[in-house]
C-alpha positions in Angstrom: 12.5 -18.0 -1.1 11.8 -16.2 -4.1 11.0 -12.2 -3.7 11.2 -8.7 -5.3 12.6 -5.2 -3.6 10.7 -2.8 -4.5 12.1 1.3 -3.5 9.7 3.8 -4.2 11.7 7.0 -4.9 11.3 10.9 -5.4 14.1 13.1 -5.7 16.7 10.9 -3.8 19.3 11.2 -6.6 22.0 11.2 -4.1 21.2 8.1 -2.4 20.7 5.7 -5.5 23.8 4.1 -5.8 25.0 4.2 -2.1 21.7 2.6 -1.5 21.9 0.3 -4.4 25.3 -0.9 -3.7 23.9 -2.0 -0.2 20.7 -3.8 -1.0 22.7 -6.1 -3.7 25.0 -7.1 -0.8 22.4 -7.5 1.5 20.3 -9.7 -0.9 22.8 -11.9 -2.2 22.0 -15.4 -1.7 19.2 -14.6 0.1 16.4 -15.4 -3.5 15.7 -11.9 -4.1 15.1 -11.9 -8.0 15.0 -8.0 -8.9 15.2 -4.7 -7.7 12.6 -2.5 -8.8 12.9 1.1 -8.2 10.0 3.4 -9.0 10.5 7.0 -9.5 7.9 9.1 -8.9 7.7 12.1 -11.4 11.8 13.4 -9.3 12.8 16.8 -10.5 16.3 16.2 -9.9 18.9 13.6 -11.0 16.9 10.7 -9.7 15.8 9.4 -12.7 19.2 9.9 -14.3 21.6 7.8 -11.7 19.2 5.0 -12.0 19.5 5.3 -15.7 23.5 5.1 -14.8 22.7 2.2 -12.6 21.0 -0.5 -14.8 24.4 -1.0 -16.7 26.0 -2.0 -13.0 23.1 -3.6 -11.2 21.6 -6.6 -13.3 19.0 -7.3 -11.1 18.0 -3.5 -11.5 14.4 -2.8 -12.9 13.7 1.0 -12.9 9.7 1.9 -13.7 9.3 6.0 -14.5 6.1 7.8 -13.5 6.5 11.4 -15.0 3.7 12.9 -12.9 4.2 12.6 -9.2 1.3 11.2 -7.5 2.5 9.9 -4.3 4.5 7.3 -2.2 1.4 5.0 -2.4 0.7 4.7 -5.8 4.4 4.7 -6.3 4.7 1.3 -4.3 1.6 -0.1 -5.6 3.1 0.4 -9.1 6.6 -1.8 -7.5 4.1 -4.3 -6.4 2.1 -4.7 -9.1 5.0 -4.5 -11.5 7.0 -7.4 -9.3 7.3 -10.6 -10.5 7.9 -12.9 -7.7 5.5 -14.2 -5.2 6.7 -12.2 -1.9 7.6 -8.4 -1.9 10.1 -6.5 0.5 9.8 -2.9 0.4 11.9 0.1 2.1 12.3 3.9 1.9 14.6 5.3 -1.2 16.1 8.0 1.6 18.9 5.0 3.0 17.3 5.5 6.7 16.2 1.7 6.6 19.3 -0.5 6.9 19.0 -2.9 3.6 21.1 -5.4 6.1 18.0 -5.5 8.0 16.3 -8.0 4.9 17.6 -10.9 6.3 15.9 -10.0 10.0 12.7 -10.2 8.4 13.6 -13.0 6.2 14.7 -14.9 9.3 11.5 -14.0 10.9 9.5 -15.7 8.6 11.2 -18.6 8.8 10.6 -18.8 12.5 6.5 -18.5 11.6 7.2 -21.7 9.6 8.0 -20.2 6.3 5.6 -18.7 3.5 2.1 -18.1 5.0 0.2 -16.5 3.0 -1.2 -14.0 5.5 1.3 -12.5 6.8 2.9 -9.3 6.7 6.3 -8.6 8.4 6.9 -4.6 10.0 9.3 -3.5 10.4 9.9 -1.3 13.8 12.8 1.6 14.1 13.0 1.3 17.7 15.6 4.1 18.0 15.0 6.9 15.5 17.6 8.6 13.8 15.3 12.1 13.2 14.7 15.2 14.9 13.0 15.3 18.0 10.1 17.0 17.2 9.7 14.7 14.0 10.3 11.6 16.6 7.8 12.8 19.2 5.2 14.0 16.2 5.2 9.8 15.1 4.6 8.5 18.3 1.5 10.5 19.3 0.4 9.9 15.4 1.3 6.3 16.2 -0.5 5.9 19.3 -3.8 7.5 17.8 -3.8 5.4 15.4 -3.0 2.4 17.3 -6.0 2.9 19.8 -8.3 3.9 16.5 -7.7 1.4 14.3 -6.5 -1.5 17.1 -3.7 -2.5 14.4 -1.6 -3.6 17.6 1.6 -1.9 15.6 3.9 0.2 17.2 5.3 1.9 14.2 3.5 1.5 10.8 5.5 4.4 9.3 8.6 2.2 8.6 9.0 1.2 5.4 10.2 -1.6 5.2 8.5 -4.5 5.3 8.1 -8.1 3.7 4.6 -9.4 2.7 3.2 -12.0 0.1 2.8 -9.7 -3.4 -1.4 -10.9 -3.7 -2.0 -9.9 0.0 -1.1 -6.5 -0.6 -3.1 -6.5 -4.4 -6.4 -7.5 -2.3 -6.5 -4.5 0.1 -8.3 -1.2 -1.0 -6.1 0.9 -3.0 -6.1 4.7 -2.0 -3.6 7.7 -1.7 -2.1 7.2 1.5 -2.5 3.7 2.4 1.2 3.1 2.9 0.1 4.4 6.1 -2.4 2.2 7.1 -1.3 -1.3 5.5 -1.2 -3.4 8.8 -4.6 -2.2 9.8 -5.8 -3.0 6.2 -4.2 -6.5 5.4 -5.8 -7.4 8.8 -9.4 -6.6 7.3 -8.1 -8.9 5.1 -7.9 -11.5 7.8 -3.9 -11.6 7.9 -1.5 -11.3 10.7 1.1 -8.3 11.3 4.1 -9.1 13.0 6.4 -6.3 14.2 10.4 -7.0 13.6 12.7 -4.7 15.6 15.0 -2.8 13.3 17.5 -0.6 12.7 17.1 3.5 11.4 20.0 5.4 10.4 20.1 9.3 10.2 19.5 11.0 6.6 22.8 11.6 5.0 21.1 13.5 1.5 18.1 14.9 0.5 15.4 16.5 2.7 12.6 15.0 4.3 9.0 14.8 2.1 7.0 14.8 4.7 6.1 17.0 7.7 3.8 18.0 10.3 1.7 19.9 7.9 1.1 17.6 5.4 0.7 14.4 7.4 -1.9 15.7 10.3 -5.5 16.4 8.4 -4.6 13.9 5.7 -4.0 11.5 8.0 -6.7 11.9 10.5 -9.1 12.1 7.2 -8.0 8.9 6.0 -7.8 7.3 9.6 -11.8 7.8 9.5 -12.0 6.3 6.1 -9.9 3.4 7.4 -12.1 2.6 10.3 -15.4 2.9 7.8 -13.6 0.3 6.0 -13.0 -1.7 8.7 -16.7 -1.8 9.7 -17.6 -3.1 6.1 -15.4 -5.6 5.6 -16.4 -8.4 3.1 -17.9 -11.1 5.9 -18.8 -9.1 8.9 -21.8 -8.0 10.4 -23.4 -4.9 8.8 -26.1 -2.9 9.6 -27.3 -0.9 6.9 -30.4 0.8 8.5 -30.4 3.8 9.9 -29.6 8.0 8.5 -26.2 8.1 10.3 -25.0 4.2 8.2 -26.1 5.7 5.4 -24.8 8.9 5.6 -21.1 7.6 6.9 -21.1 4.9 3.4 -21.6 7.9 1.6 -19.1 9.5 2.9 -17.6 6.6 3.0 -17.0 6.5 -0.6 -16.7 9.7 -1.6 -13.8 9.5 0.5 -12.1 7.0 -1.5 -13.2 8.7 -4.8 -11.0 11.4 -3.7 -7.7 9.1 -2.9 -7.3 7.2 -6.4 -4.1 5.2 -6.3 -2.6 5.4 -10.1 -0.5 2.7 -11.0 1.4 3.3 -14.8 4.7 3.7 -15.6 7.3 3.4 -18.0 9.8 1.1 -17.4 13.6 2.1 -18.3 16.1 -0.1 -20.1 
């Protein structure tokens, strides 16, 4: 099976060829075409050891977005910009296990090969953070599992494996890494949780915390349920001050989340 890796990165300089080095062993022979690695707008050396890299990695595509805008547009720009058919995606930080590819690869083999809705999650059963950072993504996790009714135990792991169009058709907004099972389902697909591995941070710090995940995210949680409710196909009932008020609100919402996808691409 033909696919692209796509790691969204901002300031992760020293992870890039550690990280490299293991995703080109853990992809070889498996179809993967390219490695695409999207920096977004790093103030460090990120840009500049992927710059080192393409001479080493052949497979290596490196696309450069000099404004930061976020992990989301960042990995819509790897998606858009891949050119095979299925995409696997995983954090730039080396907590996700590369080796871990061929689990979900394996896994979609066992659901008879290349449907085209599904999307494969991956699911860090024992975390490698701090506790308070562990204990903050379960309650987050369980909010948002009785919310949205995703039936996912951990959509915050990055890696994952889905067909490339699948992910083009869901609504593009800042933030929606977060949400992806819950919006490829409103798609109609099916999300299937892989147990994987999650390995402690060994550079760089963290780019999210506490602070900047909890009002975004309970913001966006509401905007993810209005889209739920008017999904293309299901029943709608547009009368009524409070429907009109919440599609108003509705869209404002996602006027304020645009998802920017240019880049320059190196090499």
């Amino acid at each position: 099976m033909e696919f692209s890796v796509v790691v969204p990165v901002y300031n992760e300089a020293g992870s890039v060829r550690p990280l490299l080095t293991e995703i080109s062993r853990a992809v070889q022979g498996t179809g993967a075409c390219e490695v695409i690695y999207v920096d977004d707008g790093s103030d460090d050396d990120t840009l500049a050891e992927l710059r080192r890299a393409l001479a080493e990695f052949p497979a290596l595509r490196v696309l450069h977005r000099p404004l930061r805008s976020g992990q989301s547009s960042a990995l819509l720009t790897g998606v858009r910009a891949a050119r095979a058919p299925w995409v696997v995606t995983l954090d730039g930080d080396g907590q996700n296990d590369p080796a871990d590819i061929r689990l979900l690869l394996k896994r979609l083999q066992d659901e008879n090969g290349l449907a085209e809705d599904l999307m494969l999650v991956g699911h860090r059963t024992r975390r490698q953070d701090k506790r308070i950072r562990c204990w903050s993504s379960r309650i987050a996790n369980l909010v948002r599992s009785s919310l949205l009714k995703d039936g996912t135990p951990d959509t915050g792991c990055g890696l994952k494996l889905f067909p490339r169009d699948l992910l083009l058709s869901v609504p593009a907004f800042d933030h929606m890494h977060r949400f992806l099972p819950a919006l490829v389902q409103r798609q109609g697909a099916r999300v299937i949780s892989v147990p994987v591995r999650h390995r402690a941070r060994c550079c760089g710090v963290s780019k999210y915390g506490i602070r900047n995940r909890l009002w975004v995210g309970l913001v966006d949680m509401a905007g993810v349920m209005w889209l739920q409710r008017r999904r293309l196909g299901g029943s709608v009932r547009h009368d009524g001050v409070l429907s009109r008020i919440g599609d108003e609100l509705g869209v404002y919402w996602l006027q304020r989340r645009p998802c920017t996808v240019s880049a320059e691409e190196e090499g």
